[in-house]
Legacy VTK file of the C-alpha trace (Angstrom):
# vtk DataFile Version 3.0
C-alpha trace
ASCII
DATASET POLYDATA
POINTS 95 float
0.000 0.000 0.000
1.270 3.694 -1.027
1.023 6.425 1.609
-1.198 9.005 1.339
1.052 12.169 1.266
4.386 13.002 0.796
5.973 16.662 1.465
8.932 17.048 -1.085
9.604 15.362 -4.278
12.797 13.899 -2.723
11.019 12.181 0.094
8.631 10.417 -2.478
11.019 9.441 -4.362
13.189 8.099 -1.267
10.719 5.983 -0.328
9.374 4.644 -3.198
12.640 3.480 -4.193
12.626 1.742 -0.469
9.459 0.243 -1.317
10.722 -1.464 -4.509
10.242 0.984 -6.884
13.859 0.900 -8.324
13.837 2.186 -12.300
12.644 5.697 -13.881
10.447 5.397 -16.862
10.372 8.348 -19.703
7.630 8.879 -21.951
8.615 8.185 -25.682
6.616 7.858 -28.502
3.472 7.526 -26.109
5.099 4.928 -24.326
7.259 4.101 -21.751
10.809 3.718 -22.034
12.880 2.606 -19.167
16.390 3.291 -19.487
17.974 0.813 -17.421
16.543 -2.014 -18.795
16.466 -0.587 -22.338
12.833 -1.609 -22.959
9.541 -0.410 -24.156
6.101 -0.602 -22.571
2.764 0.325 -23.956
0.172 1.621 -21.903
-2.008 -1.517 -21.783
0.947 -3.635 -20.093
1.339 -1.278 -17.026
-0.545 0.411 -14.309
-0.615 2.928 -12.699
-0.881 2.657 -8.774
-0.546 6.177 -7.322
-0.104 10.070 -8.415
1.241 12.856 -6.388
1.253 16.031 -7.401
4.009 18.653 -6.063
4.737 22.320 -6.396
8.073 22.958 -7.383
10.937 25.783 -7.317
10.066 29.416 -7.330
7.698 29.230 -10.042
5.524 26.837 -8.386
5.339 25.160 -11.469
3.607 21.034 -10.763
5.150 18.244 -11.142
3.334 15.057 -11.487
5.176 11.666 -9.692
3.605 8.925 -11.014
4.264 4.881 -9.474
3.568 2.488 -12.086
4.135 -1.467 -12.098
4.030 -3.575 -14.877
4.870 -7.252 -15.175
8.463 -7.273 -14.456
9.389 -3.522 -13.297
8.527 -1.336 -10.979
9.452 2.575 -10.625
8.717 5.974 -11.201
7.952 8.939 -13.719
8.297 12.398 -12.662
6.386 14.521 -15.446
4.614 18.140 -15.697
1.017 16.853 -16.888
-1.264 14.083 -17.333
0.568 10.587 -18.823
-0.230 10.164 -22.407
-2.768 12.932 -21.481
-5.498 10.476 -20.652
-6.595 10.820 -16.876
-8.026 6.874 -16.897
-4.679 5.853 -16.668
-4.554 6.690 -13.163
-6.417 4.008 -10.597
-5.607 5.129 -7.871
-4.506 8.373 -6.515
-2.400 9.114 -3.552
-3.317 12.410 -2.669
LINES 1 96
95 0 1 2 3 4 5 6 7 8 9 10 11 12 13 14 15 16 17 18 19 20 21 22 23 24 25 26 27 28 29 30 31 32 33 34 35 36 37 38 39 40 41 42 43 44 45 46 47 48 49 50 51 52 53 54 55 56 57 58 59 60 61 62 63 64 65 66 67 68 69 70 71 72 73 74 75 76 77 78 79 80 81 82 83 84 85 86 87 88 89 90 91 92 93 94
């Protein structure tokens, strides 16, 4: 189970990694690419387990952290808006 709340970006990201949560995914060509295991995933073979939002740096400009688990990984994305732009993605939010 994810926690409801974190305060900073670093303390999510802390913990989730303590929690198993090891590899960072990037979005690429509407999927996700995951750079140490130099692999490809398309949205129907992942999901998408929490969301936190954050405010960050003098701007206050929001980040979105996003946990996701598919088959064989588990990790993170750290992105400024909605994944692939399509909010049912998202089953369950941690805020």
């Amino acid at each position: 189970m994810l926690p409801g709340k974190y305060n900073t970006v670093v303390e999510a990201i802390s913990d989730l990694q303590a929690r198993g949560f090891t590899v960072d995914f990037t979005i690429v060509d509407d999927r996700l690419f995951c750079a140490q295991e130099k692999c490809y995933i398309k949205a129907q073979e992942f999901a998408v387990l929490g969301t936190y939002d954050f405010h960050c740096g003098s701007r206050k400009k929001k980040k979105i952290l996003y946990v996701i688990e598919s088959t064989f990984l588990r990790g993170i994305l750290l992105d400024s808006g909605p994944l692939f732009g399509d909010n049912d993605l998202v089953t369950n939010d941690g805020n």
